[in-house]
Residue, then its C-alpha position, 0 to 999 in steps of 0.5 A: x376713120x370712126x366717128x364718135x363712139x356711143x356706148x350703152x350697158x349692152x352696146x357701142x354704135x359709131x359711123x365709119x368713114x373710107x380714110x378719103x371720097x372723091x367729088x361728085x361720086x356716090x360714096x357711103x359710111x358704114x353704122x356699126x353696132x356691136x353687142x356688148x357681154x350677154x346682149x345679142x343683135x335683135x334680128x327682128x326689130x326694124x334697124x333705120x338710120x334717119x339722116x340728119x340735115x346734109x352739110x353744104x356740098x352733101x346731098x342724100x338719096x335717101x331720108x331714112x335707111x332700112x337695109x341693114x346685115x346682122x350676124x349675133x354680134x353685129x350689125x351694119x348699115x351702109x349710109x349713102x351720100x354724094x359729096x359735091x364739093x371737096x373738104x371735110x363734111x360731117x355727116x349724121x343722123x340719128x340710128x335706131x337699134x335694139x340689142x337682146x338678152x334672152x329674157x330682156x330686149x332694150x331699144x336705143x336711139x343714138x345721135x350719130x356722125x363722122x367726119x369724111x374727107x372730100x377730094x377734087 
């Protein structure tokens, strides 16, 4: 399940989500950022993914995520929660990324979010 996609001139980022979680178990979506043309991933700008508020029936071991794997292309980031109630959650954020020419390097924010589904 992919949430909605932001795209800029030099990339696309969204949040993935499993097609279902169960309650009470710690599950995660995935931020995705892609490179678009000439752009690469800057493998040295510091990615964070900065939760928003958590939905009712969601909790956030973390505030801020830092972990983040890069190829040239690519990068992702696994965005931890805990469902504590079954139902549709939305979960969100705001992602910090940068993506590079050889002689330009842009850095964007973008709003994210998915809607994840929460089985007893």
């Amino acid at each position: 399940v992919e949430g909605e996609q932001k795209k800029g001139a030099s990339f696309t980022a969204y949040l993935s989500a499993k097609p279902s979680y169960k309650k009470g178990q710690p599950a995660t979506v995935t931020a995705v950022v892609n490179a678009l043309g000439e752009y690469h991933v800057n493998q040295e700008y510091p990615y964070k993914f900065k939760m928003g508020t958590a939905p009712a029936g969601v909790t956030y071991p973390e505030a801020i995520v830092r972990a983040v794997n890069r190829t040239d292309k690519k990068a992702t980031m696994s965005i931890p929660f805990t469902p504590s109630a079954a139902g549709s959650t939305t979960i969100s954020g705001e992602l910090s990324l940068s993506v590079c020419t050889d002689s330009n390097c842009v850095i964007e924010k973008a709003q994210l979010s998915v809607t994840a589904k929460v089985e007893e």
